[in-house]
C-alpha positions in Angstrom: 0.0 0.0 0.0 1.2 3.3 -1.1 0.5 6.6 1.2 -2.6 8.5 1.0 -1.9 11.3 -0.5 -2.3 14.5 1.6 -4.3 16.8 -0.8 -7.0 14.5 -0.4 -9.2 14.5 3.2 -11.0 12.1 4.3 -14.4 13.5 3.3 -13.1 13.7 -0.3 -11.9 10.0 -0.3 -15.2 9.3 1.0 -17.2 11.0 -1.7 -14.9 9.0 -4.3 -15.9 6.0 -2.4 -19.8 6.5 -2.6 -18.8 7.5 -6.4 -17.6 4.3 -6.9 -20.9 2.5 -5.6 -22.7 4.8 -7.7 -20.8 3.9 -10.9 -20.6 0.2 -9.8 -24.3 0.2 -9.6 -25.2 1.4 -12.8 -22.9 -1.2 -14.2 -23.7 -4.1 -12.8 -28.2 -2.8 -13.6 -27.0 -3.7 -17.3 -27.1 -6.9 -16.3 -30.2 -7.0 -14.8 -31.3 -5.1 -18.6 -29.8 -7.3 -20.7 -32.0 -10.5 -18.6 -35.0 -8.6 -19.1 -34.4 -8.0 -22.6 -33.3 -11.9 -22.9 -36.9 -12.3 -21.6 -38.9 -11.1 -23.3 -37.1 -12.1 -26.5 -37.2 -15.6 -25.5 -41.0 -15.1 -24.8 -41.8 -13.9 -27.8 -39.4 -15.9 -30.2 -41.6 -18.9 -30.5 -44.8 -17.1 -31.2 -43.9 -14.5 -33.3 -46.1 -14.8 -37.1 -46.5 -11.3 -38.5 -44.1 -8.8 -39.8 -44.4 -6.1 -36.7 -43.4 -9.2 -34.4 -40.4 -9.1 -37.1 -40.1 -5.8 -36.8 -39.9 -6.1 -32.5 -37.0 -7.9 -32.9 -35.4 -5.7 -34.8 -35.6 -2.8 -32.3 -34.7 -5.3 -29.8 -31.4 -6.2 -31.6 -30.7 -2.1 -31.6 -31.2 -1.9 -28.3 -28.7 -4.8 -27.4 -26.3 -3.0 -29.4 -26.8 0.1 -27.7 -26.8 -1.6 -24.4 -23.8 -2.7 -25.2 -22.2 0.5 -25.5 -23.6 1.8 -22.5 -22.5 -1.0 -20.9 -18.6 -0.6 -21.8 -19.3 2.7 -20.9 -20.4 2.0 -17.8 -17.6 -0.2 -16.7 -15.1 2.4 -17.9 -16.6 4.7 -15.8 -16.6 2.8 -12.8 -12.8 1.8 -13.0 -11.6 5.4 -13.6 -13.4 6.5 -10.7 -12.2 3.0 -8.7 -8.7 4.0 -9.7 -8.9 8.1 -9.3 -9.4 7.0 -5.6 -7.4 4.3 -5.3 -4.5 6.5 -6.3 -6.2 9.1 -3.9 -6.1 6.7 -1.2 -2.9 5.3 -1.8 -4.1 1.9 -2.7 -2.2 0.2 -5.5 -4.1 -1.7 -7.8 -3.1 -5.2 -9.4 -2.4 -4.5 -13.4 -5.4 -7.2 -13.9 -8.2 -6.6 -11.0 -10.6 -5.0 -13.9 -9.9 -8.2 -15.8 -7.2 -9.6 -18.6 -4.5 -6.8 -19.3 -5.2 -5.7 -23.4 
């Protein structure tokens, strides 16, 4: 563990840690958004006959994709803000704790 560095207080190294919930929630609801959306695909897969059921699953695929986005968007947000206060707080962080090094 490195030292915490001394510009930051503890009431800013708190705020960075409720940030960090924050962001880590709004990750991990993508998951809960992508089940949903599973769903109700899966509900409607096997009954679907006209063109606007067609048409559903079209919107539903642009959605996925966008979800997608927002979901690697979301997880970069979340481990900038993990690591602005880790390096606040003098944590160090493992090269791979967000996953596989790229």
């Amino acid at each position: 563990m490195s030292e915490i560095d001394p510009k930051f207080g503890p009431l800013t190294l708190s705020d960075l840690e409720n940030r960090i919930q924050v962001k880590w929630d709004e990750y991990q609801a993508t998951y809960t958004a992508f089940t949903v959306l599973h769903r109700i695909y899966m509900e409607i897969i096997g009954s679907a006959t006209t063109l606007l059921d067609l048409e559903f699953f079209d919107v539903l695929d642009i959605v996925r994709e966008r979800m997608t986005t927002y979901q690697a968007d979301t997880r970069t947000a979340y481990r900038d803000t993990y690591m602005t206060w880790a390096d606040a707080a003098g944590v160090e962080v493992p090269p791979d704790y967000f996953g596989p090094v790229e």
